[in-house]
N, C-alpha and C positions, 0 to 999 in steps of 0.2 A: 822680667823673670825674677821671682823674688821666693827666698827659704826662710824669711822674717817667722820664728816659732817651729819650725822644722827641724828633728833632729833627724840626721844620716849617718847610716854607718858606711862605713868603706872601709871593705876587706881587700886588702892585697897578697897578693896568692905569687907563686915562683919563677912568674912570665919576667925572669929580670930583663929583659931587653924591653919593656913596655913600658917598664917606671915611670922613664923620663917622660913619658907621652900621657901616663897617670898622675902622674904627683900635680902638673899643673891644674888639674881636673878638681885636685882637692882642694886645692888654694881656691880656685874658683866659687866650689859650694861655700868656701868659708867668707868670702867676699861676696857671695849675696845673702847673705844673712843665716846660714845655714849652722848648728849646732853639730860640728862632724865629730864621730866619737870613729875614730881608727882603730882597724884590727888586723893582725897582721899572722898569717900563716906561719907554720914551723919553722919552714923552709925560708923565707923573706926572714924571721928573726932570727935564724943562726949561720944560714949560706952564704960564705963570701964567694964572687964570683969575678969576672973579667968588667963587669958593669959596675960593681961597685960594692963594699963588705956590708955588712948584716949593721953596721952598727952607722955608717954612712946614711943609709935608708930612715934605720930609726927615729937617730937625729935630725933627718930631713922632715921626716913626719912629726916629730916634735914640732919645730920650729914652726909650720904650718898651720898647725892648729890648736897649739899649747896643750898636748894631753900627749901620755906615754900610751903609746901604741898598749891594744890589750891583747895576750900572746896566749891567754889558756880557754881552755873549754869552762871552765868555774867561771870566771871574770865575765863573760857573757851570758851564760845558764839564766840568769835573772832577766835576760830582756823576754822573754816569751810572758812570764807569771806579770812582770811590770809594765808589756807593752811598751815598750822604751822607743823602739826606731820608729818612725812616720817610713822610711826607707831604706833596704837595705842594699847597698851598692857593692859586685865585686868585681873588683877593675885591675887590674888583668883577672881573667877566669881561666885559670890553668884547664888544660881539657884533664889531668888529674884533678881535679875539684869539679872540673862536670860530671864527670864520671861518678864519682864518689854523689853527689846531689842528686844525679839522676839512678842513684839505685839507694837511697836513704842510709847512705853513710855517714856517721857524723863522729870524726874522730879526730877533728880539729876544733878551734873559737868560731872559725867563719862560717862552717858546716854546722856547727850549733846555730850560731846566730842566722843562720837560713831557716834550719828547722822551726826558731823561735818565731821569726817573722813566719811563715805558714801557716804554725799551730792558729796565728792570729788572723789568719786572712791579710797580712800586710805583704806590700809589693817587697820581690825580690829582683835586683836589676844584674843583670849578666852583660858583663865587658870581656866578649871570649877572645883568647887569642893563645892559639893551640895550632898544631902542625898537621893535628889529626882530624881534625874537623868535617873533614869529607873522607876519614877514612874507619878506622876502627871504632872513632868517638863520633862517629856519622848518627849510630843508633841512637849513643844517649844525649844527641842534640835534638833528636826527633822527638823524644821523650819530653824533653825539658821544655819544645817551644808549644806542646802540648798539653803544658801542666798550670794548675790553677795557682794564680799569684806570683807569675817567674814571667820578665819583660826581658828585652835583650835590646842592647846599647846596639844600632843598626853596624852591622858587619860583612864583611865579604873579602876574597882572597886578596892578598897580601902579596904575594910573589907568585902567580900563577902559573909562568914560565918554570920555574927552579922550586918552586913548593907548590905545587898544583892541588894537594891536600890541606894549604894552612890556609886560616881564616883569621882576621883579626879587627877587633872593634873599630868604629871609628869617637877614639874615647874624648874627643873635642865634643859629643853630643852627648855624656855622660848626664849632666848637670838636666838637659833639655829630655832624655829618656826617663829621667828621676820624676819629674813633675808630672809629666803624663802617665805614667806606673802607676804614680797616688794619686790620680782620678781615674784609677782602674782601664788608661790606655797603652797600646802598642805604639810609640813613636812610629809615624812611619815614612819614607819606603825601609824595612827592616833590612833588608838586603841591598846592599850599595857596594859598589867597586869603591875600593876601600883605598885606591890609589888614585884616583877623580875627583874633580869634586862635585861636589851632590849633584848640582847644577845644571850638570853637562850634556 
């Protein structure tokens, strides 16, 4: 599996309990050759939380991939006119950011850099992990896994006992959903108990 000449972007969006389970995902793309340009929701660059402060994160994503996370709607506005991303990755995908995606909202960097990869026909890769997934954001998942050039990181409930509405990626396959996106495939089985393993 190789990103030799590939550039990725990876949005991180508000899922702060998913980080720890995304950040290694990045290091990964960076380690196989991968050109990853970081961007980072409103919410990830100023929330400090019980997981860890806005500025913690940052720095973590510095250090990762030697570039300053990019935090506004301008700083990415140019990858659609310049075709910039080979891929665009958001890992965690707040079901606020699906929501927002699946009704053409774009009133963030990441939401821009969606829109840009589309206007292009280039793959968008969804790492959802939301509470709401089978419930009120049921519709705008249906929407999304409907829609032209939008892949999803294979996913499935999380706690189905105690959150029987939450869904979450299994973002260990991040890197391996990327590559098939940009030959225009669905990684599959899309749907995986998310607490198994694939395997089983």
């Amino acid at each position: 599996m190789k990103f030799d000449g590939l550039t990725i972007g990876f949005g991180m969006t508000g899922s702060h309990c998913t980080h720890d389970e995304v950040l290694p995902q990045m290091k990964r793309l960076v380690e196989l050759g991968a050109d990853v340009i970081p961007i980072i929701s409103h919410t990830v660059a100023t929330v400090d939380s019980r997981f860890g402060t806005a500025e913690h994160w940052k720095r973590m994503i510095r250090d990762l991939t030697g570039k300053d996370p990019l935090t506004t709607i301008q700083e990415v506005e140019p990858f659609g006119p310049n075709g910039t991303l080979d891929c665009l990755v958001i890992a965690p995908c707040t079901g606020n950011t699906m929501a927002r995606l699946a009704n053409a909202l774009t009133d963030g960097p990441i939401l821009m850099a969606a829109k840009a990869q589309m206007r292009n026909h280039r793959p968008v890769v969804l790492a959802v992990s939301t509470n709401d997934a089978l419930g009120l954001n049921s519709f705008n998942l249906a929407k999304l896994l409907a829609a032209k050039d939008i892949y999803f990181v294979p996913f499935g409930q999380d706690n189905p006992q105690k959150k029987p509405k939450s869904m979450v990626a299994r973002m260990e396959l991040i890197p391996e959903t990327c590559l098939a996106a940009i030959e225009g495939k669905q990684l599959q089985p899309m749907l995986v108990e998310k607490w198994r393993d694939l395997n089983s």
